[in-house]
ZAMARGU-4260 file (C-alpha; in steps of 0.2 Angstrom, whole numbers, plus 5000, padded with zeros to 4 digits):
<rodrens>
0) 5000/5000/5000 | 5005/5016/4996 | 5002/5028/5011 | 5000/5044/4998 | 4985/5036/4994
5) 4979/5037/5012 | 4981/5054/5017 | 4972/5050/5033 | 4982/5034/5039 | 4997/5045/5034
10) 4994/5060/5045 | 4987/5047/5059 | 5003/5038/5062 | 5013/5056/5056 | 5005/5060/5072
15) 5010/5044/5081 | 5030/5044/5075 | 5031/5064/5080 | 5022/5063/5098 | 5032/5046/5100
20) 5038/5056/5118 | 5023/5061/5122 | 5009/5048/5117 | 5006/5031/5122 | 4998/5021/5105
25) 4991/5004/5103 | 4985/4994/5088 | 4971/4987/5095 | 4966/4975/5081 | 4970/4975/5065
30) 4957/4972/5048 | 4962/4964/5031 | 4956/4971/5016 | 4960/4962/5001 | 4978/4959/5000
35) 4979/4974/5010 | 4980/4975/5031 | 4976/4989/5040 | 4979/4993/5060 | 4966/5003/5070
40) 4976/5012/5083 | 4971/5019/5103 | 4979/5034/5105 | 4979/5040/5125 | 4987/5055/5133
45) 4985/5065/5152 | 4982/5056/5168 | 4978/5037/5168 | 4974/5034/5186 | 4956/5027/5186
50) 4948/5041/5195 | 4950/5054/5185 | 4938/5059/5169 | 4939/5055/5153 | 4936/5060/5136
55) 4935/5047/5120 | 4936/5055/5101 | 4929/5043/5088 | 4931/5047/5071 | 4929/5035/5054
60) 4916/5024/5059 | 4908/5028/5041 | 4924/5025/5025 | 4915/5038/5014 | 4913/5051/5028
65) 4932/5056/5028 | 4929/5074/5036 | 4924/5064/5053 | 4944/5057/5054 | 4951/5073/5047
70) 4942/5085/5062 | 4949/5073/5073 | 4967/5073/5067 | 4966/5090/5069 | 4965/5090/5085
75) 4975/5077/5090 | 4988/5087/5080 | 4983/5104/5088 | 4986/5094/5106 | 5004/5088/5100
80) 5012/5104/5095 | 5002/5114/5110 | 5011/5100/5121 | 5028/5109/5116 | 5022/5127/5123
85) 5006/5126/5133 | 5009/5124/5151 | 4992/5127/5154 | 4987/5112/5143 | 4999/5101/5152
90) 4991/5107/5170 | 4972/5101/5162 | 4981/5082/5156 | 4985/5082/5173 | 4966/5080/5178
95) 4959/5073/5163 | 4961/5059/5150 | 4962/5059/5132 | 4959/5045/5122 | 4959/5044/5104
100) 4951/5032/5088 | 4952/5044/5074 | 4950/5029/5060 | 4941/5015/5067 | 4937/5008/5049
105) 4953/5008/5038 | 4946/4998/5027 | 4930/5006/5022 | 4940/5021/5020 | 4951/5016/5008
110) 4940/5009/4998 | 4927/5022/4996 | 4913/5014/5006 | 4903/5019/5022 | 4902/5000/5027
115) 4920/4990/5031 | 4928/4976/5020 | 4913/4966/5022 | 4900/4975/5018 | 4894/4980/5037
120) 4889/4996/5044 | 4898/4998/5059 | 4883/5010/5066 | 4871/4996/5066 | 4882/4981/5071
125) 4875/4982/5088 | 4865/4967/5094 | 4852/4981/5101 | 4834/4984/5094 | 4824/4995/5090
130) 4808/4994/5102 | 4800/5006/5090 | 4796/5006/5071 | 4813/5010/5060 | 4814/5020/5042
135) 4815/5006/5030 | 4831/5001/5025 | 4842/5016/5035 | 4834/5010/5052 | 4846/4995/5049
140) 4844/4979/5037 | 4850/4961/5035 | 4843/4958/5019 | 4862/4961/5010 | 4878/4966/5012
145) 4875/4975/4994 | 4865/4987/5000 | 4868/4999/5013 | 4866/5000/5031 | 4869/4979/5033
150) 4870/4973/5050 | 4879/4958/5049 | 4871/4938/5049 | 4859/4938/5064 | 4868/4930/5080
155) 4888/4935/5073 | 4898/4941/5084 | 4901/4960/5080 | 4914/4966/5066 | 4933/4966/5072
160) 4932/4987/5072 | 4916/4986/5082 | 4922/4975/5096 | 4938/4985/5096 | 4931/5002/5100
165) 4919/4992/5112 | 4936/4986/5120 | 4942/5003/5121 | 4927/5012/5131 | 4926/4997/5142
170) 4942/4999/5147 | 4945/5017/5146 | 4930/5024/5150 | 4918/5016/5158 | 4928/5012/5173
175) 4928/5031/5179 | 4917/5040/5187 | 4914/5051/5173 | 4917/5048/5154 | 4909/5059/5139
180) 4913/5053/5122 | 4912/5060/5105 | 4911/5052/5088 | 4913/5063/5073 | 4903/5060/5055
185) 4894/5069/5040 | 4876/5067/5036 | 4861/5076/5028 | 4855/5094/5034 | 4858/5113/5040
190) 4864/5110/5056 | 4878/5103/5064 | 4871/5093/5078 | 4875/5085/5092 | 4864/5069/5094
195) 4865/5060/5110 | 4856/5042/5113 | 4845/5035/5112 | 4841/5028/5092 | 4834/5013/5097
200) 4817/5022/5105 | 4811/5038/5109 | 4811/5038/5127 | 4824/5049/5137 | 4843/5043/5145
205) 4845/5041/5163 | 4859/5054/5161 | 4847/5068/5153 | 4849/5082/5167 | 4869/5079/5163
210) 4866/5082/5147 | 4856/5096/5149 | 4868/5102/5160 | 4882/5101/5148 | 4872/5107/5135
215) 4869/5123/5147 | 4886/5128/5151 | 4892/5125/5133 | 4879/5138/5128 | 4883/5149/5141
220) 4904/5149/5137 | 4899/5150/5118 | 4885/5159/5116 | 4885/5159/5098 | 4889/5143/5093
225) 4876/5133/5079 | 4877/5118/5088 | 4858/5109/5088 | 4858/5096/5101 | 4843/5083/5100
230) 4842/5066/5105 | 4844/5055/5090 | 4827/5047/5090 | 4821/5064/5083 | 4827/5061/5066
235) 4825/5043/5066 | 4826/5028/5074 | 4836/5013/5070 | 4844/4995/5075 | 4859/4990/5083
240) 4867/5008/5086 | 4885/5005/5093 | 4882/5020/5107 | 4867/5014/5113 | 4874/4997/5116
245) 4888/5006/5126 | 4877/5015/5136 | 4867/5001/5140 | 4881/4992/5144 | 4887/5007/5155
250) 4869/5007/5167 | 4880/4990/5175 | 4889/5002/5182 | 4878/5014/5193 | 4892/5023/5201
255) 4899/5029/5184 | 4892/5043/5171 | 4896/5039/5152 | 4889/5051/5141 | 4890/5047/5120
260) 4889/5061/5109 | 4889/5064/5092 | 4895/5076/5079 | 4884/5076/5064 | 4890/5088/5053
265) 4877/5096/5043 | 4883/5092/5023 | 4870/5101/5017 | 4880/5116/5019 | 4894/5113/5008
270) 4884/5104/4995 | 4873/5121/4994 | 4886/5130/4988 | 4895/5119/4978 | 4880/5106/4969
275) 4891/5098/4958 | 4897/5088/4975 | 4880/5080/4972 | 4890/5071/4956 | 4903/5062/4970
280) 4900/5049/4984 | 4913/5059/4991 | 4905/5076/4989 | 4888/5072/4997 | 4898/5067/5014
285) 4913/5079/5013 | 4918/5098/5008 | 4930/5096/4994 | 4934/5113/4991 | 4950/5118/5003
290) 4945/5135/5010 | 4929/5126/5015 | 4937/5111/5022 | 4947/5122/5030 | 4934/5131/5039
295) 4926/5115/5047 | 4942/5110/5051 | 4943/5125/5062 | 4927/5126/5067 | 4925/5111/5077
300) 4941/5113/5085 | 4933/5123/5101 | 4920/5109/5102 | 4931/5096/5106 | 4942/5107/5116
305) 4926/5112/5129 | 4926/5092/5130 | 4942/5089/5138 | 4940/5105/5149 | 4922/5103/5155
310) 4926/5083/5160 | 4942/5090/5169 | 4930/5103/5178 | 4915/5090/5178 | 4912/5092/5198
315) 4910/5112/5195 | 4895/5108/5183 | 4888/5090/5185 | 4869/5094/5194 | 4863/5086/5211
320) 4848/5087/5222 | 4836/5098/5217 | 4847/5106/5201 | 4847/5089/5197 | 4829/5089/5194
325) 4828/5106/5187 | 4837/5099/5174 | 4827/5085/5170 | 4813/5095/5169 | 4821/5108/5157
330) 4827/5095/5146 | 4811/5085/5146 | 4804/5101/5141 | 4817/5105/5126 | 4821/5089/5119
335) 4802/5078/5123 | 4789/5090/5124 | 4795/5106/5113 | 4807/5111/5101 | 4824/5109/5102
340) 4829/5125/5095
</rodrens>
């Protein structure tokens, strides 16, 4: 393989030869594509002890939505060169984990699909269902691995990148007190949004007043951000969501708070003003012109940064008592019973 033709696996492990000082890497499985094999890589940095927070960044769940990888790199960059100079950054790692999966599915990436090698779509390879109706065919399907949004043969174990990112929250997350994680993709629309669980019904989250609470301070630090946050069960529903799974997996674990988000960047914008991306796979999911791609690439950057500082400062913010239900009320409110504008 010629790693030119992978821009993205050549800037990931561009970052992992410079920050070799600085960052602790894995290959945490490793996925055959063809002749070719690709490694899915963990990178951690900042304090590993077990009580202290943690943030995941997810990105390249979906081969054909390459922008989700890329605004991850660029952070993970942005942390490596600030690591050089920013004393103030290194005072936050002291308090806070990063952890990092920027391309979970090499594979589909570098052949130009949103499923993996074998045809699956890693956001429905969960073995959660839907309690509710699902969209036909988007909602999740097992009918072929021809057409999109596969699940997998019914009673497989998960694909190899599933199970590894699994792996990885298990492991990194779950175990703390508090965890938020954040897994970057394109789709449809206007908006960037940030969808938090569930997909698999309509219902609200344990955690809602966290979110609600995170949500609040987020508006309050960046007051004019064009963030939509919404629950992912008001756009549609749909089977075997990998964050869901998680989450459920995360209620064994009373003591702990995990809180899966995701960044659904709306490609509605680019495509808008350039239609011809209409004409490309890749342009429908991604801005192909530079000054464009650029300006998502900044745009998100203090997004993922607030992450980081709000799980460092999560005692400061996380509601209790009667917040606690203030919150929940607000949110049911917003998200459940009005608009989420």
């Amino acid at each position: 393989m010629r790693t030119s033709d992978f821009p993205e696996l050549t800037e990931l492990q561009a970052i992992i030869s410079d920050g070799a000082a600085s960052l602790d890497v894995r290959v945490v499985c490793e996925v055959k594509a063809g002749e070719q094999t690709f490694p899915v890589y963990v990178i951690t940095l900042g304090n590993p002890a077990p009580a202290i927070p943690a943030v995941g960044f997810f990105g390249g769940f979906h081969g054909l939505e390459r922008i989700g990888s890329e605004v991850v790199l660029v952070y993970l960059r942005s942390l490596l060169v600030r690591l050089s100079w920013d004393s103030v950054l290194h005072k936050e790692l002291e308090s806070v984990r990063l952890v990092f999966m920027p391309l979970i599915n090499p594979a589909g990436m570098w052949q130009g699909t949103r499923a993996n090698f074998s045809g699956v779509d890693l956001m429905r390879n969960s073995p959660v269902e839907s309690v509710e109706g699902v969209p036909f065919m988007i909602g999740g399907q097992r009918l072929s691995a021809r057409l999109p949004w596969y699940r997998g043969v019914l009673g497989a174990p998960m694909e190899a990148e599933s199970l590894a990112v699994c792996k990885v929250v298990e492991e990194e997350l779950l175990v703390r007190r508090l965890s938020l994680a954040v897994d970057c993709h394109s789709g449809f629309g206007l908006h960037d949004r940030i969808w938090f669980p569930y997909a698999h019904t309509a219902l609200p989250i344990e955690h809602l007043p966290e979110i609600h609470a995170l949500k609040d301070i987020f508006d309050k630090t960046y007051t004019n951000h064009n963030y939509l946050f919404e629950p992912q069960s008001r756009q549609y529903r749909a089977h075997g969501d990998i964050w869901d799974y998680l989450y459920l997996r995360a209620q064994a674990r009373p003591d702990n708070i995990f809180i899966p988000l995701t960044l659904e960047m709306g490609s509605w914008l680019w495509v808008k003003k350039n239609p011809r991306q209409l004409l490309s796979r890749h342009g429908i999911f991604n801005p192909l012109i530079d000054h464009r791609l650029q300006r998502v690439l900044r745009r998100h950057l203090s997004w993922l940064d607030f992450l980081g500082r709000a799980a460092s400062g999560y005692e400061r913010w996380l509601p209790s008592g009667q917040n606690r239900n203030r919150h929940h009320e607000l949110a049911l409110a917003r998200w459940y019973r009005g608009d989420s504008r």
